[in-house]
C-alpha positions as CSV (number, residue, x, y, z in Angstrom):
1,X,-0.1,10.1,42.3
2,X,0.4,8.9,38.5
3,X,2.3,6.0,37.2
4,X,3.9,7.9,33.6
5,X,5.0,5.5,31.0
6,X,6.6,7.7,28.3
7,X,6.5,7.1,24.6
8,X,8.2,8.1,21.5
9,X,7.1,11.1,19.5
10,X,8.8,13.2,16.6
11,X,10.3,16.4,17.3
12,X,8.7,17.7,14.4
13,X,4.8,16.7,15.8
14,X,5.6,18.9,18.7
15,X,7.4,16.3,20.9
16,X,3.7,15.5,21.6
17,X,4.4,12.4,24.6
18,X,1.3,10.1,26.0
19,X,1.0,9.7,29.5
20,X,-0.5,6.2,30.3
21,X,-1.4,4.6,33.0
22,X,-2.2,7.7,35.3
23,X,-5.1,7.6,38.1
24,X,-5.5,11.3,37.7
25,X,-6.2,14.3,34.9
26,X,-2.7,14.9,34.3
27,X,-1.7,17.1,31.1
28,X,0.2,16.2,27.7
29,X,4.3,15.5,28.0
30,X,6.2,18.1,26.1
31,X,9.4,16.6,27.5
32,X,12.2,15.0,25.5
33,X,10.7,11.6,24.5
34,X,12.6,8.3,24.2
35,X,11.9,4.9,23.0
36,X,13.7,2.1,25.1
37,X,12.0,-0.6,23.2
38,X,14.0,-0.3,19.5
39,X,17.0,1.8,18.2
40,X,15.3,4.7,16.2
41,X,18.3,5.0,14.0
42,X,17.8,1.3,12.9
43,X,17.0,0.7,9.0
44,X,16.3,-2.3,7.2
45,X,15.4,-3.0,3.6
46,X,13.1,-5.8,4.6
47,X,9.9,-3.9,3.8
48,X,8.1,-0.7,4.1
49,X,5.6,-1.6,6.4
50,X,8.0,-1.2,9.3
51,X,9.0,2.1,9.1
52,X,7.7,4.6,10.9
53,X,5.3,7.4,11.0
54,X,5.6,10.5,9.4
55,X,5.6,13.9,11.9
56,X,3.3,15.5,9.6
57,X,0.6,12.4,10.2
58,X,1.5,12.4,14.1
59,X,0.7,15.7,14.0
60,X,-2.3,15.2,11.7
61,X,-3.7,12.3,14.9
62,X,-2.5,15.2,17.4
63,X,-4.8,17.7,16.1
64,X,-8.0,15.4,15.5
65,X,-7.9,14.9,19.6
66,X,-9.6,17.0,22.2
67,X,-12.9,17.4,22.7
68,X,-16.0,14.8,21.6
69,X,-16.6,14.4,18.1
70,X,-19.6,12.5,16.0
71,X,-18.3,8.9,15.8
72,X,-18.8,6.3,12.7
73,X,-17.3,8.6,10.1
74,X,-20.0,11.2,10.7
75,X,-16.9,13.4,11.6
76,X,-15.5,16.8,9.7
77,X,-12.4,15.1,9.1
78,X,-14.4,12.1,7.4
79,X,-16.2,14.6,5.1
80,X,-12.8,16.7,4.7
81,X,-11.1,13.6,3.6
82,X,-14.1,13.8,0.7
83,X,-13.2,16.8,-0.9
84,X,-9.5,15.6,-0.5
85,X,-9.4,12.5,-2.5
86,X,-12.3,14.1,-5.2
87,X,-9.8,16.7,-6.0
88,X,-7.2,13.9,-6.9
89,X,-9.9,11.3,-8.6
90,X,-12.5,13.6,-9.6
91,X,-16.1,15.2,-8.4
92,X,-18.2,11.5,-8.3
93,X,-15.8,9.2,-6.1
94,X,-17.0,8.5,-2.0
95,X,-14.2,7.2,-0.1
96,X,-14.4,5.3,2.9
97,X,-11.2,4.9,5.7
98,X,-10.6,1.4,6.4
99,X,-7.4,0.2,8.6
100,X,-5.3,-2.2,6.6
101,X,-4.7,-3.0,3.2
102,X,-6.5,-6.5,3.2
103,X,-9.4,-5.4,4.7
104,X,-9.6,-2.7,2.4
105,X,-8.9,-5.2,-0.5
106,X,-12.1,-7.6,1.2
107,X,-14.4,-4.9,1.7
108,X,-13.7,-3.4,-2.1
109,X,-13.6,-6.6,-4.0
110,X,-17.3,-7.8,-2.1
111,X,-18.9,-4.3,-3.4
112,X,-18.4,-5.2,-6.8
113,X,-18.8,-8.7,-6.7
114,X,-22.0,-10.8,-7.0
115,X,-22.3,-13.6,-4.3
116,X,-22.1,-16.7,-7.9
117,X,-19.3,-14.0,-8.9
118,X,-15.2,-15.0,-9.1
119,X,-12.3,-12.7,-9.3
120,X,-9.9,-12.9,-12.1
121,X,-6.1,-11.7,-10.8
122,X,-2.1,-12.1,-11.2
123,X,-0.8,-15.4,-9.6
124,X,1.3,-13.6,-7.4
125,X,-1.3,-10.7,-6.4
126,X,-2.0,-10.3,-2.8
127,X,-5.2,-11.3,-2.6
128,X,-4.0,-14.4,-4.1
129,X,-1.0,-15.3,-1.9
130,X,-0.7,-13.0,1.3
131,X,-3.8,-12.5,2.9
132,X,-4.4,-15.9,4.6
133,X,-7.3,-16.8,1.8
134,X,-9.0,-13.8,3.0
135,X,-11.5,-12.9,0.4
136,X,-12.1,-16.9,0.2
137,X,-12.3,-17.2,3.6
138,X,-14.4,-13.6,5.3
139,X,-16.2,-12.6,1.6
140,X,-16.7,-16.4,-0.2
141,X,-15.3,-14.8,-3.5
142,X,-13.5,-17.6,-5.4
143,X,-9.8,-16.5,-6.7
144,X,-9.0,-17.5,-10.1
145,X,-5.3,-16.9,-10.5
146,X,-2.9,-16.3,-14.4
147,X,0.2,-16.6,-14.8
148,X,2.6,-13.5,-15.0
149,X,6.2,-12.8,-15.1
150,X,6.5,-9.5,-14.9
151,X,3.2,-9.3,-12.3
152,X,0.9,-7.5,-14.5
153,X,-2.3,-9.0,-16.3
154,X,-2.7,-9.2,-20.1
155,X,-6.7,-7.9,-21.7
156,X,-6.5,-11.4,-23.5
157,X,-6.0,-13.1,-20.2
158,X,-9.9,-11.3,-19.6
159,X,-10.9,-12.4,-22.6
160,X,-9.9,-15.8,-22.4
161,X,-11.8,-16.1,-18.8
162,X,-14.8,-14.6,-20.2
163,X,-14.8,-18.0,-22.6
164,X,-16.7,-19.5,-19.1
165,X,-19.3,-16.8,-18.3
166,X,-22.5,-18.7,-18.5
167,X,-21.5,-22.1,-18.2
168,X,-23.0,-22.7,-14.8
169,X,-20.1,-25.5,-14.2
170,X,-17.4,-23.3,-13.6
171,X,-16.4,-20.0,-11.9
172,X,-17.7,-17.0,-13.2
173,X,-15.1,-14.2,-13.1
174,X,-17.2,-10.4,-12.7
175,X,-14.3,-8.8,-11.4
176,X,-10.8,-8.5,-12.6
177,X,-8.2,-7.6,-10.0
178,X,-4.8,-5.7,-10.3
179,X,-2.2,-4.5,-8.1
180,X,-0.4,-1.0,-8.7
181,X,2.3,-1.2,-7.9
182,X,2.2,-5.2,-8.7
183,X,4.0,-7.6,-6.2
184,X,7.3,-7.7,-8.5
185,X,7.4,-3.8,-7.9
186,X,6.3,-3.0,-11.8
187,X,3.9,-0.3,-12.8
188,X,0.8,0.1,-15.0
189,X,0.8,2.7,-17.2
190,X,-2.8,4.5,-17.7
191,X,-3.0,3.1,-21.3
192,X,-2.3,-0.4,-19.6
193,X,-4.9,0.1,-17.0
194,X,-7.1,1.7,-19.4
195,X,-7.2,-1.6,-21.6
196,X,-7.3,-3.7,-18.6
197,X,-10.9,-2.0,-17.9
198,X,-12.1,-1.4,-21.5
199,X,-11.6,-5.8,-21.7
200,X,-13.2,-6.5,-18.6
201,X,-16.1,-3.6,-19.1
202,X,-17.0,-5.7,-22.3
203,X,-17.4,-8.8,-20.5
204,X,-19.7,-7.0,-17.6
205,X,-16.7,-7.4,-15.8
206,X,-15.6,-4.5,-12.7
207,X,-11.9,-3.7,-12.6
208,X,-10.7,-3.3,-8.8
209,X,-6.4,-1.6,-8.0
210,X,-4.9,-2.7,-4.9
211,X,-3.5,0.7,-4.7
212,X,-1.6,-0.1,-1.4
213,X,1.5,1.6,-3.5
214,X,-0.4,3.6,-6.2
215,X,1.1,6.6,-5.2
216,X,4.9,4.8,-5.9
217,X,3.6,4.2,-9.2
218,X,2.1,7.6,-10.1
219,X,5.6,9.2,-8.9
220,X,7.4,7.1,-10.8
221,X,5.2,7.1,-14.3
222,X,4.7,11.3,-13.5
223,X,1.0,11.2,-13.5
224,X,-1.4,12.2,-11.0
225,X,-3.6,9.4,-8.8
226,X,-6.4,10.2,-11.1
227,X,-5.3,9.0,-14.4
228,X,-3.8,5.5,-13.0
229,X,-7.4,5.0,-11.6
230,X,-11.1,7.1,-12.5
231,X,-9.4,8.6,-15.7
232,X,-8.7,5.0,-17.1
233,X,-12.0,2.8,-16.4
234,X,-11.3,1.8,-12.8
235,X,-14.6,1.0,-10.5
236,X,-13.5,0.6,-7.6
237,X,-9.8,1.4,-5.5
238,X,-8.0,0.2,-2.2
239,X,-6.0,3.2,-1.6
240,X,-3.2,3.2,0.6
241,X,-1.3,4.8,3.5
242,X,0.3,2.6,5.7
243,X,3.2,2.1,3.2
244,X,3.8,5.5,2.9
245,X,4.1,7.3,5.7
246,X,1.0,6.7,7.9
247,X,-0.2,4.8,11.1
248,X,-2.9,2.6,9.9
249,X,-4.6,4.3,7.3
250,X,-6.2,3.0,3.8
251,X,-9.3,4.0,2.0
252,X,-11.6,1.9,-0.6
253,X,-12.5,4.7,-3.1
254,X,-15.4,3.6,-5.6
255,X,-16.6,5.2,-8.6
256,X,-19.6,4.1,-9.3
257,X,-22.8,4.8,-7.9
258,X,-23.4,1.1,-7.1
259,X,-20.2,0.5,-5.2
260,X,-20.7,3.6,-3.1
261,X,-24.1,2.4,-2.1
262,X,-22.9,-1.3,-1.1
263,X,-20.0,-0.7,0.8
264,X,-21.3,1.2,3.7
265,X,-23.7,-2.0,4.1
266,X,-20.8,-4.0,3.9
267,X,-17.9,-2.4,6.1
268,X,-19.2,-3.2,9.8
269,X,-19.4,-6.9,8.5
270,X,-16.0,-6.7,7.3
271,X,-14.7,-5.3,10.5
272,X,-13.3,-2.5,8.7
273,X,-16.0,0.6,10.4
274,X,-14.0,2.1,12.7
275,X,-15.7,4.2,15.6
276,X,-13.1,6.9,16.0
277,X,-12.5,7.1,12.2
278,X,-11.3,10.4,12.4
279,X,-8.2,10.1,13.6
280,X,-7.6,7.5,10.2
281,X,-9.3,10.3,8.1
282,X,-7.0,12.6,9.5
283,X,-4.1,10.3,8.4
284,X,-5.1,10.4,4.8
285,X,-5.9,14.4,4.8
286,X,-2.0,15.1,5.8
287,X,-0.7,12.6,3.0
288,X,-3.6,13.1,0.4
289,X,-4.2,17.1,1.4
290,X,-0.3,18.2,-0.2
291,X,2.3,16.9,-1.9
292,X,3.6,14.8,1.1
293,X,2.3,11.6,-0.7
294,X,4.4,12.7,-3.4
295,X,7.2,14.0,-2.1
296,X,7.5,10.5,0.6
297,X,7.1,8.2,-2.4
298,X,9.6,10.1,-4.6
299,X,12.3,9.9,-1.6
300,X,11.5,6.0,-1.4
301,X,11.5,5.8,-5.4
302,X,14.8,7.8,-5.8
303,X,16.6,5.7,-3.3
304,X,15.1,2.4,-5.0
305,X,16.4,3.5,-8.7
306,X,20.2,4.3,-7.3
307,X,20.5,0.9,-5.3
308,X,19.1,-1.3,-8.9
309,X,21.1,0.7,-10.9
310,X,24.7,0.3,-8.6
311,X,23.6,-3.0,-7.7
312,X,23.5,-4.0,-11.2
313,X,27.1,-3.1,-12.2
314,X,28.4,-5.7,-9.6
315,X,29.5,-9.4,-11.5
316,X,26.9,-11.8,-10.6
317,X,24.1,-9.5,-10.2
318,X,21.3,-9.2,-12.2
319,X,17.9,-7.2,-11.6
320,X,14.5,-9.5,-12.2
321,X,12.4,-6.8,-13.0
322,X,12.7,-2.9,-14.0
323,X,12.8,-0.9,-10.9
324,X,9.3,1.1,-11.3
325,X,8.9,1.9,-7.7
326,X,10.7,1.9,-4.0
327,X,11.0,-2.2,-4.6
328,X,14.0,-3.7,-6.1
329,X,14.0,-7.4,-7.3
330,X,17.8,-8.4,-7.5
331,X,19.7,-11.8,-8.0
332,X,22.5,-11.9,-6.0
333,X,25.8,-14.4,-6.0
334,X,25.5,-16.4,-2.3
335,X,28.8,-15.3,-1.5
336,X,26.9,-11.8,-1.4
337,X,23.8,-12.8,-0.6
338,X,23.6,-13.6,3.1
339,X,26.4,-11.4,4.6
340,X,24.4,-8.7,3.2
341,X,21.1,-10.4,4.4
342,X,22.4,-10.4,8.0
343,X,23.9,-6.8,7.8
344,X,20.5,-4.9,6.4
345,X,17.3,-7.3,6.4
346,X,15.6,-7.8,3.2
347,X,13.4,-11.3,2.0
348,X,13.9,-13.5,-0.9
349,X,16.4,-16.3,-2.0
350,X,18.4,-14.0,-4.0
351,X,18.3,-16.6,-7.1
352,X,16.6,-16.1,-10.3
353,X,13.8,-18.1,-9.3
354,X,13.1,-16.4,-6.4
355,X,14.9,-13.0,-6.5
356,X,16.2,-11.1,-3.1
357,X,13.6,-8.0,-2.3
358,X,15.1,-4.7,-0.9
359,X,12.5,-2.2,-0.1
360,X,12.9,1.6,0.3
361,X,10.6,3.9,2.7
362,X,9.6,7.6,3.1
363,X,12.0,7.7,5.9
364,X,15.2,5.5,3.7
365,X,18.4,7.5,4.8
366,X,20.4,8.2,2.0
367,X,23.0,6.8,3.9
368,X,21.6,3.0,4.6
369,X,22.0,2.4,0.8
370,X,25.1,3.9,0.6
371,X,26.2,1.6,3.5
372,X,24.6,-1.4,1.9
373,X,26.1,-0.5,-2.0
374,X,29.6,-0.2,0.0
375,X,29.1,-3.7,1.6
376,X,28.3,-5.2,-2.1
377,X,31.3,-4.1,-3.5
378,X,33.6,-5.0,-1.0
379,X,31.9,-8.6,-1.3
380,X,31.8,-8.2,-4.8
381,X,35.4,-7.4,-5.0
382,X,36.3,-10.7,-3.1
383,X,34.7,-13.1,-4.8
């Protein structure tokens, strides 16, 4: 006798249903699964970490089970994942899985960071304002923060913190930290990147990407992983997956020799070695191994550039930044603002100063911005 607790699965990961709680073998579900715990048709534009998973990554975890495998990342889906990202940022790179983006962001940053070293980043960067003080607090890595409208980092801005290196009274920034995607949803161009690193390699300085949405920014600019990263100077990348169609799933990719030598000495310490990694590696294979990383961000970009561009035609509404990505930065009359706040879910004020934030996912029905562009012109058209 079993107690079955059924759980959600995709059709299209073979309707593949855990059985939990039983006292006895009892084989896989292939039953119709449901979900009593949220409406699966539900959509918001609040972020993309809450939307699902894609099938081809359930299926991906579904395959890695079975059987006992080598734990630690001494697995064949571990050394897959290898050739994987090396054939998107070139022959030298070692990746390691990691779970989340700020431990990923912790572990990276602390590999190319002396213990007397700072790290020079964007004010509004997410290791400067979302992760709790993480890299202060777990690593001891002061932040030193610039200012930035637009979310991106100037070379001079490297040059003029260099001005302190040696004066043994202040910070001394060795690493230079940007996000691509930034937090305002804008994109680096290689050339920018490029003379981001070429500033900071003067100065002895490492660049590190918060990649969590690198691959929103490589679909939108055209170019491959590789050129926003290894091809233009980068040392060391937190690459992610989360936001774009996996579980829990992000990699720090170094390219340097250093950097691959200190993080495996620094990833148990940063709570970031996971035992049964391959079912993470496996996450980053289905995304990373085809065009699904491409083909999920594209869906989320295309869906992003149709609601800035509609949204902007609207009296009173203005877009804060270009829309480079699946974010859109929009400020929106109040009359507008919350009824459309309470119908879809998104974050922000909506003013200038603070613009509303809609984000766009993999999984974005066509239809939920269709339903939310209807809505703005109906309030649009009463005001």
């Amino acid at each position: 006798m079993c107690s079955n607790i059924v759980v959600y699965c995709s059709t299209a990961a073979g309707r593949l249903c855990a059985s939990v709680g039983a006292t006895t073998s009892h084989p896989p579900l292939y039953d119709e699964c449901v979900n009593p715990l949220h409406p699966v048709n539900r959509h918001t534009f609040a972020s993309d970490n809450l939307a699902g998973i894609h099938p081809e990554v359930l299926a991906a975890i579904a395959s890695a089970n079975g059987g006992h495998v080598d734990s630690y990342g001494e697995d064949p889906y571990t050394e897959q994942l290898q050739q994987v990202l090396r054939s998107h940022f070139g022959p030298g790179v070692t990746a390691f899985p990691v779970l989340n983006g700020t431990g990923a962001n912790v572990l990276a940053l602390q590999a190319v960071t002396p213990r007397w070293g700072a790290v020079l980043t964007p004010h509004c960067a997410h290791i400067n304002l979302d992760e709790a003080g993480a890299p202060e607090r777990s690593a001891g890595l002061k932040i030193v923060s610039v200012p930035s409208p637009d979310g991106k980092l100037r070379p001079e801005q490297i040059h003029a913190a260099a001005q302190d290196l040696g004066n043994q009274h202040h910070a001394q920034v060795t690493t230079v930290s940007i996000s691509n995607v930034t937090e305002l949803g804008t994109a680096y161009t290689p050339q920018e990147t490029a003379a981001l690193a070429k500033a900071a390699h003067a100065h002895g300085m490492a660049l590190h990407v918060d990649g969590s949405r690198l691959v929103h920014a490589a679909e939108h600019l055209g170019v491959g992983l590789g050129q926003l990263t290894s091809g233009a100077g980068v040392d060391v990348l937190s690459l992610g997956g989360t936001k774009n169609g996996a579980m829990l799933a992000e990699a720090v990719v170094t390219f340097t020799e250093a950097g691959a030598n200190a993080v495996p000495l620094l990833r148990k310490g940063s709570l970031q070695l996971v035992s049964k990694l391959r079912f993470v590696s496996a996450q980053l294979i289905a995304l990373y191994g085809s065009e699904l990383w491409r083909n999920n961000a594209a869906h989320a970009n295309r869906l992003a550039a149709r609601l800035g561009q509609e949204l902007q035609q609207l009296d009173g509404v203005e877009l804060a930044q270009p829309v480079q990505s699946n974010a859109v930065f929009v400020s929106l009359p109040q009359a507008m603002l919350e009824p459309l706040r309470q119908q879809f879910t998104f974050h922000g004020a909506g003013t200038p100063a603070a613009p509303a934030r809609l984000m766009c996912a993999f999984d974005t029905p066509g239809s939920a911005v269709t339903d939310l562009l209807a809505a703005a012109r109906l309030l649009s058209q009463a005001q």
